[in-house]
PDB file of N, CA, C and O in Angstrom:
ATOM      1  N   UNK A   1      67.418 -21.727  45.167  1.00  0.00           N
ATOM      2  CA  UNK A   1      66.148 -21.446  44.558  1.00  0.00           C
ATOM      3  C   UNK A   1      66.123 -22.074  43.169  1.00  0.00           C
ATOM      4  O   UNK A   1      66.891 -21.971  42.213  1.00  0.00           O
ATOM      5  N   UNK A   2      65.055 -22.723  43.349  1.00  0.00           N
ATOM      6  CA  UNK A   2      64.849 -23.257  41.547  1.00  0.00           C
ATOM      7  C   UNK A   2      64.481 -22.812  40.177  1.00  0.00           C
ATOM      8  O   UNK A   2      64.736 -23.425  39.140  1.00  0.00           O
ATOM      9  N   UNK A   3      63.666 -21.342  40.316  1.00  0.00           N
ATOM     10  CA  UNK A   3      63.731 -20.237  39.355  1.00  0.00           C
ATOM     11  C   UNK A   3      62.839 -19.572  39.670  1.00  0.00           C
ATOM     12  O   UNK A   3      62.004 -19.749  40.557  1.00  0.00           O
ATOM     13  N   UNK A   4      63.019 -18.439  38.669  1.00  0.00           N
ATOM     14  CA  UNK A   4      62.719 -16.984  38.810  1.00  0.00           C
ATOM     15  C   UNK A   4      61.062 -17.308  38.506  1.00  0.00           C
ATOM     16  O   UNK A   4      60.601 -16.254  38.943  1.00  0.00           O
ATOM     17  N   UNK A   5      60.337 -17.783  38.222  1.00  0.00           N
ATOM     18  CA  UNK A   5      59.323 -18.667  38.172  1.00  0.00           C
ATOM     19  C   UNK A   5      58.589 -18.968  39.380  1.00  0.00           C
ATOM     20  O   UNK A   5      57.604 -18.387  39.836  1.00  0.00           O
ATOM     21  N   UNK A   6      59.243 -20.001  39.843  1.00  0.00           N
ATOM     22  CA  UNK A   6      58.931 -20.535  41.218  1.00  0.00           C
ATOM     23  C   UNK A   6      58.940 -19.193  42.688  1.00  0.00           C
ATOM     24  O   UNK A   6      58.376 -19.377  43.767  1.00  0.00           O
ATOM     25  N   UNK A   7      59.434 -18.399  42.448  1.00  0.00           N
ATOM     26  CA  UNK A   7      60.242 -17.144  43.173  1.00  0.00           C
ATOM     27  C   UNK A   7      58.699 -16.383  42.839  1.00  0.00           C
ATOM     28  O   UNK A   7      58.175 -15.854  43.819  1.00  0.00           O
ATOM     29  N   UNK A   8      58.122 -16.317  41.824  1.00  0.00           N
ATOM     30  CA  UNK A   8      56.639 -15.371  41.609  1.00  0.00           C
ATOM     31  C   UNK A   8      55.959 -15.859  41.717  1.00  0.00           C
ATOM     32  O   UNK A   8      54.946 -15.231  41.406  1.00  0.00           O
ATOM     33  N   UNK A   9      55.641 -17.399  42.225  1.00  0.00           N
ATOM     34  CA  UNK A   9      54.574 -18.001  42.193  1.00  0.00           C
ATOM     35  C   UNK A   9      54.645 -18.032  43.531  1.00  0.00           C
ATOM     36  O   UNK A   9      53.490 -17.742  43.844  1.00  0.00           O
ATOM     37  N   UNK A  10      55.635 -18.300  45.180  1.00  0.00           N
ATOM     38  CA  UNK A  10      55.982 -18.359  45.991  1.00  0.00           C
ATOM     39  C   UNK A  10      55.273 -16.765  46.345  1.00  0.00           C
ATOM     40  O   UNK A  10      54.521 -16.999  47.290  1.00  0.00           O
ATOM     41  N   UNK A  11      55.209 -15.755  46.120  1.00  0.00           N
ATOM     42  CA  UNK A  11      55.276 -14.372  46.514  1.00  0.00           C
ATOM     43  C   UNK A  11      53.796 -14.330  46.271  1.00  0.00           C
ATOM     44  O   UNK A  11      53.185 -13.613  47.064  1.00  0.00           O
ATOM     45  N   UNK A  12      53.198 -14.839  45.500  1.00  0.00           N
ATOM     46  CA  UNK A  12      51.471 -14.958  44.827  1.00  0.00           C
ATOM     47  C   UNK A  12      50.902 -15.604  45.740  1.00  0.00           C
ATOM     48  O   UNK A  12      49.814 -15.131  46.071  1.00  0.00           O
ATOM     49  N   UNK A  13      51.338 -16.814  46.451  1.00  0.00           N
ATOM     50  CA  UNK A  13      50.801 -18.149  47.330  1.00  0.00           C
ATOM     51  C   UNK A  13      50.899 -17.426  48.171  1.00  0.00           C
ATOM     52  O   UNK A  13      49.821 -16.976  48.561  1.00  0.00           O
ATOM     53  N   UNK A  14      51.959 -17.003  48.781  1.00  0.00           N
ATOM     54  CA  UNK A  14      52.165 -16.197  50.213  1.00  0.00           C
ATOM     55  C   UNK A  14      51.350 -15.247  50.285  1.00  0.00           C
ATOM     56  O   UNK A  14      50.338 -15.809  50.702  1.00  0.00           O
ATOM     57  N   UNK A  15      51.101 -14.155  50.155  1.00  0.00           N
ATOM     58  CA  UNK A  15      50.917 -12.827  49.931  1.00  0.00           C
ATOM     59  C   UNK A  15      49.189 -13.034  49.892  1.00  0.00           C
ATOM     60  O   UNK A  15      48.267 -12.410  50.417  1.00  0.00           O
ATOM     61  N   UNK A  16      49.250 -14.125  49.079  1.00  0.00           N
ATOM     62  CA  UNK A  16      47.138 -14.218  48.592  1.00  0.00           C
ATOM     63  C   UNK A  16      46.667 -15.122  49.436  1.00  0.00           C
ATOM     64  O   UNK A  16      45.438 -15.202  49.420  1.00  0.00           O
ATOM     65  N   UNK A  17      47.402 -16.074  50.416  1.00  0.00           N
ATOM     66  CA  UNK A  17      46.624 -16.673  51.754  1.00  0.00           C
ATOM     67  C   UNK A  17      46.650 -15.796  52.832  1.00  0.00           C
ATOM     68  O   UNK A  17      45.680 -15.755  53.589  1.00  0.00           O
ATOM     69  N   UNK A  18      47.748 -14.997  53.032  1.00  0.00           N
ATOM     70  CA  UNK A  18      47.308 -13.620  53.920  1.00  0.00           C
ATOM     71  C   UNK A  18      46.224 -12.662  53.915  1.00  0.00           C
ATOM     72  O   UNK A  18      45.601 -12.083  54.805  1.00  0.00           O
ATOM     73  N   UNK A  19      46.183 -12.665  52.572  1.00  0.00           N
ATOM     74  CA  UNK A  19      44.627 -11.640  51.835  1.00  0.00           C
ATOM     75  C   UNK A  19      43.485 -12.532  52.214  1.00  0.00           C
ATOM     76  O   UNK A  19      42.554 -11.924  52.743  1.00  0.00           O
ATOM     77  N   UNK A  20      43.323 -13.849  52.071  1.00  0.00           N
ATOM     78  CA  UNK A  20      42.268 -14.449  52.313  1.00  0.00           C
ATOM     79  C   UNK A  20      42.160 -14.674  53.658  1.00  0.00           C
ATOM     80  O   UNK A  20      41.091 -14.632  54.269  1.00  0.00           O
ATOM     81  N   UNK A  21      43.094 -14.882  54.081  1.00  0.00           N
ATOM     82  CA  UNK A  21      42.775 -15.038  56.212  1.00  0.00           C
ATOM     83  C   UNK A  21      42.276 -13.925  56.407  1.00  0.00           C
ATOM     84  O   UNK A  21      41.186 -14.017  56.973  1.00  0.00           O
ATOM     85  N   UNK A  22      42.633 -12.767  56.159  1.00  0.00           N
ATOM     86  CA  UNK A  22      42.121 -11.569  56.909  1.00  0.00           C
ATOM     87  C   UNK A  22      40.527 -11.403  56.431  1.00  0.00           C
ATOM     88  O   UNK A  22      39.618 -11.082  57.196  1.00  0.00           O
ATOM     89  N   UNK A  23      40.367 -11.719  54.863  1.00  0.00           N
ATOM     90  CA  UNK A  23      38.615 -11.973  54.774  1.00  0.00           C
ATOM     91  C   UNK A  23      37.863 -13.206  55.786  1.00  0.00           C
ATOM     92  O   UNK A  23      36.782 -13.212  56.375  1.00  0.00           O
ATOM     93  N   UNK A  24      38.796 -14.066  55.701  1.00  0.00           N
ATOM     94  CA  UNK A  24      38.040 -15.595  56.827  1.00  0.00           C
ATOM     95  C   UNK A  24      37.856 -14.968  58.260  1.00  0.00           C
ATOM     96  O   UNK A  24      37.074 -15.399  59.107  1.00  0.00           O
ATOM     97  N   UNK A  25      38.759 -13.804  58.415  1.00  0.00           N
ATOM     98  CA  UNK A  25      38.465 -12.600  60.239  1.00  0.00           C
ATOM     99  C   UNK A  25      37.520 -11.890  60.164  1.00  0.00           C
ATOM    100  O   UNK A  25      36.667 -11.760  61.043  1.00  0.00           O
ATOM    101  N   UNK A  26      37.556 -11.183  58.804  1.00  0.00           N
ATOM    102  CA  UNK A  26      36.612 -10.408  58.556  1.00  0.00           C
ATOM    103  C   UNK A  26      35.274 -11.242  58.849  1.00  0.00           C
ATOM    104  O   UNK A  26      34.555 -10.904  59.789  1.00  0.00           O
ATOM    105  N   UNK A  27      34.976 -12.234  58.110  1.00  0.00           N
ATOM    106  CA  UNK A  27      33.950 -13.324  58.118  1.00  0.00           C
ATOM    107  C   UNK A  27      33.267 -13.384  59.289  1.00  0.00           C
ATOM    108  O   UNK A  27      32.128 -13.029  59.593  1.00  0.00           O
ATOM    109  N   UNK A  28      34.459 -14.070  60.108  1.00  0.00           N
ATOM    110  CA  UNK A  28      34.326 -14.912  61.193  1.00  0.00           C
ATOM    111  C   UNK A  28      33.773 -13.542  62.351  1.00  0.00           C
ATOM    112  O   UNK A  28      33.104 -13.911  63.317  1.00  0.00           O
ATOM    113  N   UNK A  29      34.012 -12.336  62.235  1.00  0.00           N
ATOM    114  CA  UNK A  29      33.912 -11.526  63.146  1.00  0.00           C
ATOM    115  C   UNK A  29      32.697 -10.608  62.716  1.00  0.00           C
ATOM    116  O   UNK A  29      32.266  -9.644  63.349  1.00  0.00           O
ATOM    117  N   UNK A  30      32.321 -11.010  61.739  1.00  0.00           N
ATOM    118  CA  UNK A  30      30.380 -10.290  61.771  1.00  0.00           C
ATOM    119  C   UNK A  30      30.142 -10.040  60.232  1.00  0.00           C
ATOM    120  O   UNK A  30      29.117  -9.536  59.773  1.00  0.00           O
ATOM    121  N   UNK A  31      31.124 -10.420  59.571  1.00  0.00           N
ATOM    122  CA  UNK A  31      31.442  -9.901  58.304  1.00  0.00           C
ATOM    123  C   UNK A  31      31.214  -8.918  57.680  1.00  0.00           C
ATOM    124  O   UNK A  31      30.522  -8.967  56.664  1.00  0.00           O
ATOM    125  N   UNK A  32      31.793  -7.683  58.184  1.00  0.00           N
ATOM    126  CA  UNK A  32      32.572  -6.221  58.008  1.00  0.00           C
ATOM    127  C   UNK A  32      33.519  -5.939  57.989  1.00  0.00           C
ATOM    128  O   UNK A  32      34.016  -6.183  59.089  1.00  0.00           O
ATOM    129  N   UNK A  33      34.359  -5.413  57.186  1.00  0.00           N
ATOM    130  CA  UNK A  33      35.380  -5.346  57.241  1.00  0.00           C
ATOM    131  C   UNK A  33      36.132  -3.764  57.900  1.00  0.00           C
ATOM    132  O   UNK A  33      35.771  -2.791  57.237  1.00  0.00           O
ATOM    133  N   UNK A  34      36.554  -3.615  58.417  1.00  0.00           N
ATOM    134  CA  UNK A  34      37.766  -2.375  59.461  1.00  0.00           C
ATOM    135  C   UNK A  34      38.444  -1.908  58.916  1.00  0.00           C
ATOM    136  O   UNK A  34      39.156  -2.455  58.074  1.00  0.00           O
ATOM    137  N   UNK A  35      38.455  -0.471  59.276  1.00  0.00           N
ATOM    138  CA  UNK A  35      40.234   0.017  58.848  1.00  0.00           C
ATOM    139  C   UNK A  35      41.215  -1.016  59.147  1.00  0.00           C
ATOM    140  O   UNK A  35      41.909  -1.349  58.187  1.00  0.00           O
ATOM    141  N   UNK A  36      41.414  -1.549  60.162  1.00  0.00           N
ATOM    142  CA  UNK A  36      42.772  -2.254  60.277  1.00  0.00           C
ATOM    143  C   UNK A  36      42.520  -3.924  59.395  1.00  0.00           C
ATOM    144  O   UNK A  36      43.453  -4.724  59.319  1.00  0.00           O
ATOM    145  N   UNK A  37      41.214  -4.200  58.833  1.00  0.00           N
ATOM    146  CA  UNK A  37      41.874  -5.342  57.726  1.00  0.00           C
ATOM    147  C   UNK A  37      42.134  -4.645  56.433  1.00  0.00           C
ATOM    148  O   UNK A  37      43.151  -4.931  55.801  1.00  0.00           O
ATOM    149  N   UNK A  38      41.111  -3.559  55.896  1.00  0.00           N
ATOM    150  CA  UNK A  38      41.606  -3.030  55.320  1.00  0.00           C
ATOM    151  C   UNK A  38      42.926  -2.818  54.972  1.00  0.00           C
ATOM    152  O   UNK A  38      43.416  -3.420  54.017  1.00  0.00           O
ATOM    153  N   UNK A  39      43.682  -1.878  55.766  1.00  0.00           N
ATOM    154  CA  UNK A  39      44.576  -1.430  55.856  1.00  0.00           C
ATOM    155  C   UNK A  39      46.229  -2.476  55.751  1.00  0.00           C
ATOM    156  O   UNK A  39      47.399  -2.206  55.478  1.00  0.00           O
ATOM    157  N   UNK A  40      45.246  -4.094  56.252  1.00  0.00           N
ATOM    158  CA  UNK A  40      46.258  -5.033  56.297  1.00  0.00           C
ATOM    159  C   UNK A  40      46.602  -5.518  54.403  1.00  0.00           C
ATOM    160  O   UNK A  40      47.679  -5.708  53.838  1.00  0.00           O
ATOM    161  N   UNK A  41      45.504  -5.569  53.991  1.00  0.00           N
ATOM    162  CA  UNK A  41      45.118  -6.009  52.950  1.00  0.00           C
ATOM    163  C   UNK A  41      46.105  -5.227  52.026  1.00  0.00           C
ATOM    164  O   UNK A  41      46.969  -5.743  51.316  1.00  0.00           O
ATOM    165  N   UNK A  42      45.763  -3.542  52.187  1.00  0.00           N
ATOM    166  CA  UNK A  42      46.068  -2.833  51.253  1.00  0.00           C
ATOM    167  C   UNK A  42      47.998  -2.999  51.769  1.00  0.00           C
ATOM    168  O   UNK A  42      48.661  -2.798  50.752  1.00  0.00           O
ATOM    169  N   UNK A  43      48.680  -3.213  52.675  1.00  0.00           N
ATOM    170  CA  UNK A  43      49.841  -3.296  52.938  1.00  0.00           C
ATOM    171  C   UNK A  43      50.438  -4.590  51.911  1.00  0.00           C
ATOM    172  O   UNK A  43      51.512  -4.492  51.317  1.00  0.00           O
ATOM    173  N   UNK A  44      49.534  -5.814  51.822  1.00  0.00           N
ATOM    174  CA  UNK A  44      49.932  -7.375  51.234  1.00  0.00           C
ATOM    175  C   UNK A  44      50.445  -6.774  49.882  1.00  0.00           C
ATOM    176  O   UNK A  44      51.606  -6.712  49.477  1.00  0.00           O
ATOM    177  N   UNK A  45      49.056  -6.262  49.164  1.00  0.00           N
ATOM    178  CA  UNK A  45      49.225  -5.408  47.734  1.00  0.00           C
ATOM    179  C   UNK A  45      50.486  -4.977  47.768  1.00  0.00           C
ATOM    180  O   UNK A  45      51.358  -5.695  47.279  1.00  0.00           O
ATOM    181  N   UNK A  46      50.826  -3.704  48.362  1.00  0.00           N
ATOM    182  CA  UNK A  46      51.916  -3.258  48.349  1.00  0.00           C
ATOM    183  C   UNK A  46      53.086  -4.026  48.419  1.00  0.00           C
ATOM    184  O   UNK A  46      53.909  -4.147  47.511  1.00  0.00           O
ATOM    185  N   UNK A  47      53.139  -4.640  49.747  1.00  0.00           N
ATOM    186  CA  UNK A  47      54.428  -5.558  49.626  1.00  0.00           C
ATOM    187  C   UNK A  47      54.339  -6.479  48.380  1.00  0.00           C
ATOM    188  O   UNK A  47      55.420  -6.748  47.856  1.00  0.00           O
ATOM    189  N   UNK A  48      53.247  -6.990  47.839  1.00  0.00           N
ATOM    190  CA  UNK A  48      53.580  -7.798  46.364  1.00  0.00           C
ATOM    191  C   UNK A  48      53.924  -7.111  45.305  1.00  0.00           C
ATOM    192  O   UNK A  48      54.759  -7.525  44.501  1.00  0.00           O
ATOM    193  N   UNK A  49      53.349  -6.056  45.202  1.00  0.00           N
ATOM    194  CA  UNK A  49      54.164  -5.038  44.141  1.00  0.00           C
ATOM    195  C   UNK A  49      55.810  -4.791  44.009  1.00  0.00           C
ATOM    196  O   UNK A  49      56.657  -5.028  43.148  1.00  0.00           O
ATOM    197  N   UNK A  50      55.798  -4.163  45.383  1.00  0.00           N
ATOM    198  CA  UNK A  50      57.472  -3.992  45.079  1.00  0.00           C
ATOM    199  C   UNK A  50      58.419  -5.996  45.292  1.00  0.00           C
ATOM    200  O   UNK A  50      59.489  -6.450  44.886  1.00  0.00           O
ATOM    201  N   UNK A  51      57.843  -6.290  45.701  1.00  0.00           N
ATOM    202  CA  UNK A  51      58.650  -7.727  45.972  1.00  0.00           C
ATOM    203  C   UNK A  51      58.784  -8.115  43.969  1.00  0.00           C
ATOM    204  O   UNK A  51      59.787  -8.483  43.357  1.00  0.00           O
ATOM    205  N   UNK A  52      57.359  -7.841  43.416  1.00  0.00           N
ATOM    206  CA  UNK A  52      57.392  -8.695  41.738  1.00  0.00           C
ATOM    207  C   UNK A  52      58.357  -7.666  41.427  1.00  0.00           C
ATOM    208  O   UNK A  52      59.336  -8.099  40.819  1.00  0.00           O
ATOM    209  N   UNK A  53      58.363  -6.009  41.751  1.00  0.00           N
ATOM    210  CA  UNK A  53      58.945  -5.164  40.831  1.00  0.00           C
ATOM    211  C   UNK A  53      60.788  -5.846  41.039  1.00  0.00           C
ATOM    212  O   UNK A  53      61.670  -5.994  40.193  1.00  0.00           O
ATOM    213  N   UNK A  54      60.777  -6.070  42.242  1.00  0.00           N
ATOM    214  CA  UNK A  54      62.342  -6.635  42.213  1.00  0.00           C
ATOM    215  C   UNK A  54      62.748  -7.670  41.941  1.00  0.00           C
ATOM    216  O   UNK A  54      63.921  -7.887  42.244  1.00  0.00           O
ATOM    217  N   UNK A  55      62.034  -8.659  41.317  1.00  0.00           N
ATOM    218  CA  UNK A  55      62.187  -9.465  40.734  1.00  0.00           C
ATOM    219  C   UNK A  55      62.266  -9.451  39.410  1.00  0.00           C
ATOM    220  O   UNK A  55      63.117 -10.142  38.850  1.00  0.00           O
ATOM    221  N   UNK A  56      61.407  -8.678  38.713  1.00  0.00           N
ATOM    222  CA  UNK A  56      61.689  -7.895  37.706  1.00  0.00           C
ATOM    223  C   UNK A  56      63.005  -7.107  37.009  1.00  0.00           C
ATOM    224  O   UNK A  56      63.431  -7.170  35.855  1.00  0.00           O
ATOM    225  N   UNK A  57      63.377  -6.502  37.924  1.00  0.00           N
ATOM    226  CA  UNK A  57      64.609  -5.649  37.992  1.00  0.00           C
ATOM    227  C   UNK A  57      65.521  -6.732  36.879  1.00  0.00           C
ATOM    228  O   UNK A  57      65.592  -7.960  36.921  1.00  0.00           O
ATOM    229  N   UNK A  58      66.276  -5.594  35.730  1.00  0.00           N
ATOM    230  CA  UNK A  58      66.783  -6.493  34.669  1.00  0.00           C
ATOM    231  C   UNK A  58      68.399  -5.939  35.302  1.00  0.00           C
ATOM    232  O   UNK A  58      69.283  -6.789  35.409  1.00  0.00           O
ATOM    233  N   UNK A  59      68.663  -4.603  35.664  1.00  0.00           N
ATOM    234  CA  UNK A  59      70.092  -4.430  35.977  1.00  0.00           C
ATOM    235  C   UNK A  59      70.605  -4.922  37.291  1.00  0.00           C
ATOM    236  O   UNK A  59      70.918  -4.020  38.068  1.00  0.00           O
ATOM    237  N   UNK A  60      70.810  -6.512  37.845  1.00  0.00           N
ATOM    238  CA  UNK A  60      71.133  -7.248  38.779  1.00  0.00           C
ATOM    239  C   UNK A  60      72.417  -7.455  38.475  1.00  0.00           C
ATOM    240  O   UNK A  60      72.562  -7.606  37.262  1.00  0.00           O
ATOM    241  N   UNK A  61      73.775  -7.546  39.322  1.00  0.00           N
ATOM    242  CA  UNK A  61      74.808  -7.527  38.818  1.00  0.00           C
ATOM    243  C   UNK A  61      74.783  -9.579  39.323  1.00  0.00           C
ATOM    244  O   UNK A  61      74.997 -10.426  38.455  1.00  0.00           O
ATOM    245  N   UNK A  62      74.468  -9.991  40.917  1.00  0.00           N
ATOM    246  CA  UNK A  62      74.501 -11.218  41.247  1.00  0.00           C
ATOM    247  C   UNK A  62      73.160 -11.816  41.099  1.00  0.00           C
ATOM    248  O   UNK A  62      72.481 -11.709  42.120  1.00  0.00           O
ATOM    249  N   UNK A  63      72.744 -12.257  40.374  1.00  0.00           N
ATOM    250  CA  UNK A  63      71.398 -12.820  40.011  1.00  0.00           C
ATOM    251  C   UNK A  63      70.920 -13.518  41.807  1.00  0.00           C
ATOM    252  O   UNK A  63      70.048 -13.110  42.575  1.00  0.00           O
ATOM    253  N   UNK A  64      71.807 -14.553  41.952  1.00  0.00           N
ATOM    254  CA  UNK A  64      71.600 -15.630  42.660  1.00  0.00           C
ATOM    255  C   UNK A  64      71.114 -15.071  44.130  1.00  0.00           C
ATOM    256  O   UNK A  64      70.181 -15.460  44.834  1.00  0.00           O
ATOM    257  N   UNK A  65      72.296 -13.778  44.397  1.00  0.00           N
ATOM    258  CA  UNK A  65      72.083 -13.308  45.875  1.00  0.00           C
ATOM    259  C   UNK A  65      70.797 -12.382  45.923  1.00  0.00           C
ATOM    260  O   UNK A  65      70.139 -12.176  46.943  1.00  0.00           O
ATOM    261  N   UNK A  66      70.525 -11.831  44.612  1.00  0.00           N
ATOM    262  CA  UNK A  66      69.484 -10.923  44.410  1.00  0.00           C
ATOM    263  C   UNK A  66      68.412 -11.540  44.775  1.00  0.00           C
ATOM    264  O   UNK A  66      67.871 -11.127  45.801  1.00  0.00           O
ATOM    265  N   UNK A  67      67.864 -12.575  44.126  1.00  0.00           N
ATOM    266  CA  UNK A  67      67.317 -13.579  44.529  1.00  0.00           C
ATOM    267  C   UNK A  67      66.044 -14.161  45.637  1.00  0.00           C
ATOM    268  O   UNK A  67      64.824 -14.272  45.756  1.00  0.00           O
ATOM    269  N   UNK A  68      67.741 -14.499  46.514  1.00  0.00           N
ATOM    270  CA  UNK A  68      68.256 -14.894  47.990  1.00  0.00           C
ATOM    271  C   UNK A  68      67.418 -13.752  49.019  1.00  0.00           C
ATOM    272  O   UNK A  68      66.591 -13.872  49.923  1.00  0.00           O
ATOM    273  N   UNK A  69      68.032 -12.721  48.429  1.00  0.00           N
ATOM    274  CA  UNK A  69      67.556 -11.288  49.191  1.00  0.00           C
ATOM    275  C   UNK A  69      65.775 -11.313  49.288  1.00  0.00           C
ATOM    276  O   UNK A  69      65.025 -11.264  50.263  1.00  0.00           O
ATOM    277  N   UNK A  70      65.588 -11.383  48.252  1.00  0.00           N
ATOM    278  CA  UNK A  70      64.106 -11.244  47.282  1.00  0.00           C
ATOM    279  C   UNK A  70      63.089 -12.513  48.587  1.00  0.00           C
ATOM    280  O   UNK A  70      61.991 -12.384  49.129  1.00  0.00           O
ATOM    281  N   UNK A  71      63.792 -13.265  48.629  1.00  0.00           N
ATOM    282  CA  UNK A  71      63.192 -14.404  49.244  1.00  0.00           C
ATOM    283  C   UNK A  71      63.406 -14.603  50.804  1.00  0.00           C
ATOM    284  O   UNK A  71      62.804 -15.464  51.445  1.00  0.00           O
ATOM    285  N   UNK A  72      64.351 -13.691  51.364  1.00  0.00           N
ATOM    286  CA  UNK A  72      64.506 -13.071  52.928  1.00  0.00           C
ATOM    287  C   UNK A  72      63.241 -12.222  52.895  1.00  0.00           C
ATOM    288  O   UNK A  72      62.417 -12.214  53.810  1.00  0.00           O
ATOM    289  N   UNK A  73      63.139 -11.444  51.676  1.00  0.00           N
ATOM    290  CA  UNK A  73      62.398 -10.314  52.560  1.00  0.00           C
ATOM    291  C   UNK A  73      61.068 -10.615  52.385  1.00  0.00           C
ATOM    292  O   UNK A  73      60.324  -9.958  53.113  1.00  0.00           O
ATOM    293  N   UNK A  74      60.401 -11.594  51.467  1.00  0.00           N
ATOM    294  CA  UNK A  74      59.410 -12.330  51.689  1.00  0.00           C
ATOM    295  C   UNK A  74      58.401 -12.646  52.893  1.00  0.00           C
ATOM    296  O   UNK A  74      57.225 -12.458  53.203  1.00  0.00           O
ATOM    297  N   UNK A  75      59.763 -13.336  53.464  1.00  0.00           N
ATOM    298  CA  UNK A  75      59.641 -14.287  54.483  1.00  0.00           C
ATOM    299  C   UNK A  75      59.584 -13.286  56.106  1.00  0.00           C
ATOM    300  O   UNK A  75      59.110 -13.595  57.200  1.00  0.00           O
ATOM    301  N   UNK A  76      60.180 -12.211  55.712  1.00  0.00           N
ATOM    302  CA  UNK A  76      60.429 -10.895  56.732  1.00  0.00           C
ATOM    303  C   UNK A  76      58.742 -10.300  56.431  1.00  0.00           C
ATOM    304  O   UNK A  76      58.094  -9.884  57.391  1.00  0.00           O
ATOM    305  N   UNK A  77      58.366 -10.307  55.562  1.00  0.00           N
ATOM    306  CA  UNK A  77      56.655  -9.559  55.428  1.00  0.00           C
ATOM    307  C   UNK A  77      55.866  -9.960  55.837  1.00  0.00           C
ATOM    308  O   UNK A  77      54.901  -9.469  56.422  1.00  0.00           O
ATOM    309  N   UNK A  78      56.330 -11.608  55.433  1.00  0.00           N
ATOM    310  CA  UNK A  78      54.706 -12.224  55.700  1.00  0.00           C
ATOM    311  C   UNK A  78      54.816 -12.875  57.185  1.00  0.00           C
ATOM    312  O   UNK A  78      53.783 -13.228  57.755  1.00  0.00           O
ATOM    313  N   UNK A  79      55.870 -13.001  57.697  1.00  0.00           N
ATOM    314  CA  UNK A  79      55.565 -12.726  59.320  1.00  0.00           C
ATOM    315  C   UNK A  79      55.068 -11.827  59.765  1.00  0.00           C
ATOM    316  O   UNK A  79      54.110 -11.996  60.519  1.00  0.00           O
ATOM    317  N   UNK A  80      55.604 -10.348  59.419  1.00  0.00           N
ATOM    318  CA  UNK A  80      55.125  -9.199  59.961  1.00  0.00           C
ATOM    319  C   UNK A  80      53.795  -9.214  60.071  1.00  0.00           C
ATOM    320  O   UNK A  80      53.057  -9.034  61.040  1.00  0.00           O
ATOM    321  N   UNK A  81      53.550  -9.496  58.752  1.00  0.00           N
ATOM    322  CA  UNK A  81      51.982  -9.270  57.820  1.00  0.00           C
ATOM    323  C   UNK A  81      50.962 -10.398  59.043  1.00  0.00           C
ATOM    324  O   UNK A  81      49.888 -10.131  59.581  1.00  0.00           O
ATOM    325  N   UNK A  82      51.675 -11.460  59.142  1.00  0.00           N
ATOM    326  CA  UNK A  82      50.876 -12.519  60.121  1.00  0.00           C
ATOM    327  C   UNK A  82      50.800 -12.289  61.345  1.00  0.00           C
ATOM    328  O   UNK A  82      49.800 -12.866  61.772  1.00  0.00           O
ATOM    329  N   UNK A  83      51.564 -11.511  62.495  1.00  0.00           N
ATOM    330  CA  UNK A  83      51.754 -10.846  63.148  1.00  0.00           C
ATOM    331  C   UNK A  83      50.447  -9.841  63.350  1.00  0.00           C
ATOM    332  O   UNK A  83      49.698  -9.935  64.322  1.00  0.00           O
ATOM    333  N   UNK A  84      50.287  -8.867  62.287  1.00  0.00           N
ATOM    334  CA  UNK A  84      49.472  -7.998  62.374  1.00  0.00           C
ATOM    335  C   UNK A  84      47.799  -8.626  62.441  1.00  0.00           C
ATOM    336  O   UNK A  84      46.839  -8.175  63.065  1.00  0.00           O
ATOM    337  N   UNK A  85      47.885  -9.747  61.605  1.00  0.00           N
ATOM    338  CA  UNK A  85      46.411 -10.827  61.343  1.00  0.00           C
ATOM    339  C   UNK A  85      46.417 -10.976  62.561  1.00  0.00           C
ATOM    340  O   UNK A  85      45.458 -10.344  63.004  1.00  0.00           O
ATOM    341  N   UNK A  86      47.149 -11.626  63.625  1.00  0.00           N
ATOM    342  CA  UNK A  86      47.103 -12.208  64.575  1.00  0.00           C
ATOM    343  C   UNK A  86      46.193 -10.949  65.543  1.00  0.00           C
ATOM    344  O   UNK A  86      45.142 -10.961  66.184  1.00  0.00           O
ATOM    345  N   UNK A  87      47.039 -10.123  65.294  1.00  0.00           N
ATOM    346  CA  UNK A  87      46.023  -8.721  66.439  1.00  0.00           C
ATOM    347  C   UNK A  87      44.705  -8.421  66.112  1.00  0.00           C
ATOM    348  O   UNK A  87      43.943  -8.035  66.999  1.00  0.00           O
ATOM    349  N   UNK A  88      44.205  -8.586  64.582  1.00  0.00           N
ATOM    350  CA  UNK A  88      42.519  -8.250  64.470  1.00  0.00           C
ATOM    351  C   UNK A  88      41.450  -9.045  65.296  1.00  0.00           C
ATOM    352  O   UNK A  88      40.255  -8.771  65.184  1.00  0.00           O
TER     353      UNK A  88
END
């Protein structure tokens, strides 16, 4: 990873084209929005919160693997998260 920088801007890009597909469903499907985009939406929030808060985190003993971790579980959400788009 190239920095802690790039690591919050990566989590912002990700996280906020998921938020916008589910409005382009919303759109595309009569433009109303559902409990379940809702509900998708309000999950993205969440997962970006705690993803910045751990990035944040100042008492890291391995910076690098912390990281590493930070950027697995990213990548573990926003499948999920795309996954769930896929069913509306």
């Amino acid at each position: 990873m190239a920095s802690v920088k790039n690591l919050k801007k990566d989590i912002n890009f990700v996280l906020g084209d998921i938020i916008e597909a589910v409005y382009i469903t919303e759109l595309s499907a009569g433009g109303e929005a559902t409990d379940k985009s809702e509900a998708l939406i309000d999950e993205a929030i969440t997962t970006f919160d705690s993803l910045i808060k751990e990035v944040n985190a100042k008492n890291v003993e391995n910076k690098k693997a912390h990281f590493k971790q930070i950027s697995k579980k990213l990548e573990e959400s926003a499948n999920q998260l795309i996954g769930k788009l896929q069913t509306l």
